[in-house]
C-alpha positions in Angstrom: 0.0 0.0 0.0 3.0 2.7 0.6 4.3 1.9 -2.6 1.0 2.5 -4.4 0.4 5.9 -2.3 4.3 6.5 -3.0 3.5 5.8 -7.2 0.3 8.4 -6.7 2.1 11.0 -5.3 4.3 11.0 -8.2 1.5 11.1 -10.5 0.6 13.8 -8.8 3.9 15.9 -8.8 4.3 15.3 -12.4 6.7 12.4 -12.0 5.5 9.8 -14.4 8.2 7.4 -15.2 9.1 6.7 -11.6 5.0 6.5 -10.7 5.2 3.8 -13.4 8.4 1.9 -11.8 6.7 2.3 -8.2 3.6 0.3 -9.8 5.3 -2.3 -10.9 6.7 -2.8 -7.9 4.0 -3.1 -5.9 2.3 -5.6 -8.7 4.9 -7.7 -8.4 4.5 -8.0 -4.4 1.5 -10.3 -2.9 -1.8 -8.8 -2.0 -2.2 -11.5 1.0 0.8 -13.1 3.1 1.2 -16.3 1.5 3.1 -17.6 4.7 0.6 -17.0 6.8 1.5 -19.6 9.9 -2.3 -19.8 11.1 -4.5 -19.7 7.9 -5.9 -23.5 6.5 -8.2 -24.2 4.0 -9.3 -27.7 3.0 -11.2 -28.5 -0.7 -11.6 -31.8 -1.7 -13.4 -32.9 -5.2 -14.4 -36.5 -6.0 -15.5 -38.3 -9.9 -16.1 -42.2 -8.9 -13.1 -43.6 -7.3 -10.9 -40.7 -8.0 -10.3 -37.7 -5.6 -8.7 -34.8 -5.5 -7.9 -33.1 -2.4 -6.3 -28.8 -2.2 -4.9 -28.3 1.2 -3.3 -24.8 2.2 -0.8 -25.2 4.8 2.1 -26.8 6.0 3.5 -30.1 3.7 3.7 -32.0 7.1 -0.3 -31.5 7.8 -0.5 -32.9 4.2 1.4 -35.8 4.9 -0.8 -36.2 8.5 -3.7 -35.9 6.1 -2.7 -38.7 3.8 -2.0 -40.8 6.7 -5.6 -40.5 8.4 -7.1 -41.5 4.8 -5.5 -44.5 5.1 -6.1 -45.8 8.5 -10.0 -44.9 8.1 -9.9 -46.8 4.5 -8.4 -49.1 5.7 -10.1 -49.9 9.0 -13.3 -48.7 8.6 -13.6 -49.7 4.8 -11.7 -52.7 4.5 -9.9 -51.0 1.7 -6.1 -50.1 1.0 -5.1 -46.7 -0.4 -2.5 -47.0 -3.4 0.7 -44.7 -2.4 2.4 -45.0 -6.0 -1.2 -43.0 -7.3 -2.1 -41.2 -4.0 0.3 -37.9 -4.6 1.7 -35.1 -2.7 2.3 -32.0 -5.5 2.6 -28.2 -4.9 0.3 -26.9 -7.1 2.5 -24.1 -8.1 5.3 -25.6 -9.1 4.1 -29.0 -10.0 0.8 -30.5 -11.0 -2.0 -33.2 -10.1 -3.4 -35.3 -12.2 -6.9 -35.8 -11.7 -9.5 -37.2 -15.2 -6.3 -36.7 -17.8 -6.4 -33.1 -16.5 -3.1 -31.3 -15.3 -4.6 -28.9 -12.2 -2.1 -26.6 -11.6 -1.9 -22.8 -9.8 -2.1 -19.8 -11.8 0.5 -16.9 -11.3 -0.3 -13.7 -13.3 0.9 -10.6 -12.3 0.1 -8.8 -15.8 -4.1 -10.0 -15.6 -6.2 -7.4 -13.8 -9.8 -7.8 -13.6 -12.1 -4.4 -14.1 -11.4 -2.9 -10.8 -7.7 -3.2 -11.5 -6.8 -6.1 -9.3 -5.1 -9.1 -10.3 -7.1 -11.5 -10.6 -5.1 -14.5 -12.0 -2.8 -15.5 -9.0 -3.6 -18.5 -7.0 -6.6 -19.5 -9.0 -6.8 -23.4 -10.0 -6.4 -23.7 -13.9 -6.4 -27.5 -16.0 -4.2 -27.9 -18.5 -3.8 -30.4 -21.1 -0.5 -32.9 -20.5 1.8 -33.0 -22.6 2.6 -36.9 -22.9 -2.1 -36.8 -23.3 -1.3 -35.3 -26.5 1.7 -37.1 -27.3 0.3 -40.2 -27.0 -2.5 -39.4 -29.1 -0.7 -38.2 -31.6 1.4 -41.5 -32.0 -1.1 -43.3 -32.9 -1.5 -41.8 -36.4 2.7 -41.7 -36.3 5.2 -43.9 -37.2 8.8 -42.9 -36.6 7.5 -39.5 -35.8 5.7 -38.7 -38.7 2.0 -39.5 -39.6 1.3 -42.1 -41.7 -1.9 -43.0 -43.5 -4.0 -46.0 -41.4 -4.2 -49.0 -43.5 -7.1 -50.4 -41.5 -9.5 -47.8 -43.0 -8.5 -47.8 -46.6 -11.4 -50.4 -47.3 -14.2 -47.8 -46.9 -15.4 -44.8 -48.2 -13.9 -41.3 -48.0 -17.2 -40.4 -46.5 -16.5 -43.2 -43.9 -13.3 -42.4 -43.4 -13.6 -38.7 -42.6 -16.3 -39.1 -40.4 -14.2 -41.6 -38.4 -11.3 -39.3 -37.8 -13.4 -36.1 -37.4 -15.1 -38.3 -34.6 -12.0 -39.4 -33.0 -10.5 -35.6 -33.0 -13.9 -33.7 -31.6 -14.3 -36.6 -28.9 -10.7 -35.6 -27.4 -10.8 -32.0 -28.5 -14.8 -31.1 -26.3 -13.3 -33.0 -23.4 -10.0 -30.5 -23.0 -12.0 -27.3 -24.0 -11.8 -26.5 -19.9 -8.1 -26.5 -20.7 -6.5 -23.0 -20.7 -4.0 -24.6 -22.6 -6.3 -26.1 -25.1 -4.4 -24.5 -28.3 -1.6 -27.1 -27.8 -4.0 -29.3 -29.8 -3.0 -27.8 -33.1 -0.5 -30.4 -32.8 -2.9 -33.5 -32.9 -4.9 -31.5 -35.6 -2.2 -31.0 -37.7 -0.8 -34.5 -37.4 -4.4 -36.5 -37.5 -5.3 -34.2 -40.5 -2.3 -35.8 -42.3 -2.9 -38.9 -41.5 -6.0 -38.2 -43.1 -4.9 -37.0 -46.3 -2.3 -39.7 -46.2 -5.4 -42.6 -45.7 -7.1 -40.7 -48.8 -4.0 -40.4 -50.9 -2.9 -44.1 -50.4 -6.9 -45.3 -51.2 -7.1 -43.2 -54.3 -3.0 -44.1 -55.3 -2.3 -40.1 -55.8 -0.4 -37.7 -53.9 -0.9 -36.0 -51.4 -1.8 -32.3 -53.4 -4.4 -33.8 -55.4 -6.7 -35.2 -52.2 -6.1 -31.3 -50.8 -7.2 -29.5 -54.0 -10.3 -31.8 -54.1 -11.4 -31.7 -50.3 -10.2 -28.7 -49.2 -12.5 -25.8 -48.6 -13.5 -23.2 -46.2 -15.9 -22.7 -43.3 -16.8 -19.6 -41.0 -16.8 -20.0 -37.7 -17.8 -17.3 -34.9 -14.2 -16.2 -34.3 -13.1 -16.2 -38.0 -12.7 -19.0 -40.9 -11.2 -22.5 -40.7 -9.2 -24.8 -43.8 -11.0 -28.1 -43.5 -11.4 -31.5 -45.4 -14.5 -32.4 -46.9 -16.9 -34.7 -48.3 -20.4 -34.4 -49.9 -22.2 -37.7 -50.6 -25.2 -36.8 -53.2 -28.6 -38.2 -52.5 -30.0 -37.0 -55.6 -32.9 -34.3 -55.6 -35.0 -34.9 -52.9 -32.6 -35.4 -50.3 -29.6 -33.1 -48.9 -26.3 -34.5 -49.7 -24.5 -36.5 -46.6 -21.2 -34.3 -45.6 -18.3 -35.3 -43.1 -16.1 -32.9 -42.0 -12.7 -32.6 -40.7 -11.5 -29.7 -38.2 -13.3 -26.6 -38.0 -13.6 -26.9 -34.3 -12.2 -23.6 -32.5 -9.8 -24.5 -30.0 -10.7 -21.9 -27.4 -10.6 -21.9 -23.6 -13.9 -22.2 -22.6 -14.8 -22.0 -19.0 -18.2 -22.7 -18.5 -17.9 -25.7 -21.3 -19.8 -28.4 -20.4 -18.9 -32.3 -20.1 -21.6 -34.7 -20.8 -19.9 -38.2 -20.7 -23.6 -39.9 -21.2 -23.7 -41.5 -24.4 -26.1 -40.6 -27.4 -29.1 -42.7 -27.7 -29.0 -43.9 -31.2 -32.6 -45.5 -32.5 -32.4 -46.9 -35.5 -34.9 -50.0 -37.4 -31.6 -50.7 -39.6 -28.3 -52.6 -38.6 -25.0 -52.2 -39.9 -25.8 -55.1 -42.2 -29.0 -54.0 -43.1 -27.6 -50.6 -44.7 -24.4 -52.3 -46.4 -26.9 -54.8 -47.9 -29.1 -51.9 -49.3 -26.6 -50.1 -50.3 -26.5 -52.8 -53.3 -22.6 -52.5 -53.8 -20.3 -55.9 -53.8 -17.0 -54.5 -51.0 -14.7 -56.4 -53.4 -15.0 -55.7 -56.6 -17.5 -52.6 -56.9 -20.1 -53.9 -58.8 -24.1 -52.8 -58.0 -26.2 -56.1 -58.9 -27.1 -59.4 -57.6 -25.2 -58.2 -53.8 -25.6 -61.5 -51.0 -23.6 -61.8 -47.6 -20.7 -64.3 -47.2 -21.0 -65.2 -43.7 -18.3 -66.9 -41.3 -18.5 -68.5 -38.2 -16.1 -66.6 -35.8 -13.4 -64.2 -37.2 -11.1 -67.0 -35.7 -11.6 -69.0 -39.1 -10.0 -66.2 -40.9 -6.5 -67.8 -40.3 -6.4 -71.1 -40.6 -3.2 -73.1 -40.7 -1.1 -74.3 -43.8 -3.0 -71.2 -45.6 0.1 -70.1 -47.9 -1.6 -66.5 -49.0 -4.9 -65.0 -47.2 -7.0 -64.0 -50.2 -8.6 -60.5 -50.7 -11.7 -60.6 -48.8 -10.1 -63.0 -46.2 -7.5 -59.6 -46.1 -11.2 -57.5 -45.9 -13.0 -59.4 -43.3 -10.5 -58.8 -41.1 -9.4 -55.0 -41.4 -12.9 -54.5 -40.8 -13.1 -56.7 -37.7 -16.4 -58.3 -39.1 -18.3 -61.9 -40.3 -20.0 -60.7 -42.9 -19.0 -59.6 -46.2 -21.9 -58.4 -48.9 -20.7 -59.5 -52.4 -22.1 -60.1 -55.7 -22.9 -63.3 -56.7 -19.3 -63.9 -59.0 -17.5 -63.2 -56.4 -19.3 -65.4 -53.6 -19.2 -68.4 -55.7 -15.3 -67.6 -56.5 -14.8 -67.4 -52.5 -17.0 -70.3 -51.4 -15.5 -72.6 -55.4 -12.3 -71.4 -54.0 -11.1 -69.4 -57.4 -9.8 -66.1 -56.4 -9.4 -64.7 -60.1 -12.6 -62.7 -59.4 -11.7 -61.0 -56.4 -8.0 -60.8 -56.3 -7.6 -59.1 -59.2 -9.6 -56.2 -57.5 -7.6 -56.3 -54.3 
């Protein structure tokens, strides 16, 4: 306070530049006492099994703290408290881990609020960890660069943007608490990539040409976004199907909400139902005469003394499924056991 009525005098007196200094100063000494020997404050916070406890005080309280969890888990609950996950962390120079969230302490000297205060310092902020984001990015990587995901290259671009533009806004909504939440460029740029790598590999072209025929535009409240997409036509009557990747802002938002429920889906059509209509063989293109080859477990799929796994046997399992709908050429070369129909598709 003498340093602030020390900066106003000079204000006062003409005496800008050392007013100025003065201020700065004081904003870089502590409102409160942080050392205060007789203030506590206990918060605790609790999602399932996992809990989160922010103690102010002394580290040998904390450690009295830990140690009364256990003996009441432990004899009242009959359960045991693991100390490799149960943590100790100063929150200002370290952080907790608590549902993949880093919870850290803010320190801002430079953030006022509108009465001119700061506003920033001591105040619990969530971050995004690093190794989170590393981890997801690996696996579109290989020896740190993406790669195109060969698992997907059996279905349709549609398909296979809507499956990474899934993946990428699942992980992106549930960091948008994250005042960090920008670091996710890095997973965008790397997963949209892999995406164009996927495409590029499916179509056998290069990399450009799957840009210059996806690419476009969208506006978003806080400006425009380069995203990939896909328009399915449905012919007159009907809008066209689009998938989208990116175009999701990656803004701190602090009142974002996290529903972890999951979308009830009804639906008179299984996944079989709509390949079947859909009147398209998955091995060699053509739209007549489709039927479903059908196995007995995925198991069957490799079966001993096989020299070469044929094309759909290659299919069948990408896709992780029993069924395969076919035209009729190409079921009686898979069940006649002549593979010139469908392996020279492949």
């Amino acid at each position: 306070m003498a340093l602030l009525n020390a900066a106003r005098r000079r204000t006062n007196a003409g005496k800008r530049d050392e007013a100025k200094r003065l201020r700065q100063q004081a904003q870089a000494m502590p409102s409160r006492d942080p050392a205060d020997p007789n203030f506590r404050r206990l918060w605790y916070v609790r999602y399932a099994d996992d809990t989160l406890l922010g103690f102010s005080g002394p580290r040998a309280e904390a450690e009295a703290i830990k140690g009364q969890l256990t003996t009441f888990l432990r004899d009242t609950l009959k359960l045991e408290l693991s100390q490799e996950k149960t943590l100790i962390t100063h929150a200002r120079t370290g952080a907790a881990r608590f549902l993949g969230y880093d919870v850290v302490t803010l320190d801002a000297d430079d953030k006022h609020d509108h009465r001119g205060q700061r506003c920033i310092n001591g105040v619990l902020g969530l971050k995004v960890p690093a190794d989170v984001i590393k981890a997801k990015c690996a696996r579109y990587m290989k020896h740190e660069k993406p790669i195109h995901l060969a698992a997907r290259l059996n279905d349709s671009d549609y398909s296979i943007v809507s499956q990474y533009q899934a993946e990428y806004r699942g992980f992106v909504q549930y960091y948008l608490l994250a005042f960090n939440v920008h670091r996710l460029w890095r997973l965008h740029h790397v997963m949209e990539h892999s995406l164009a790598s996927t495409l590029a590999n499916k179509h056998k072209c290069k990399l450009d040409r799957v840009y210059r025929k996806y690419q476009t535009t969208v506006t978003t409240p806080h400006g425009t976004h380069k995203v990939l997409e896909v328009r399915v036509s449905r012919g007159t009557n009907k809008p066209p199907l689009v998938a989208r990747f990116g175009g999701i802002e990656l803004r701190w938002q602090k009142t974002a909400i996290l529903n972890d429920r999951p979308k009830k889906v009804y639906s008179h059509r299984s996944e079989l139902e709509q390949r079947l209509l859909a009147q398209q063989c998955e091995l060699c293109g053509v739209e007549e005469n489709c039927e479903v080859h059908h196995i007995r477990k995925l198991a069957d799929l490799d079966k001993p003394g096989r020299k070469g796994k044929p094309a759909w046997v290659k299919r069948m399992a990408m896709r992780k499924r029993k069924t395969l709908v076919v035209c009729r050429a190409c079921h009686e070369a898979i069940h006649y056991g002549k593979p010139k129909r469908y392996e020279s598709v492949a």
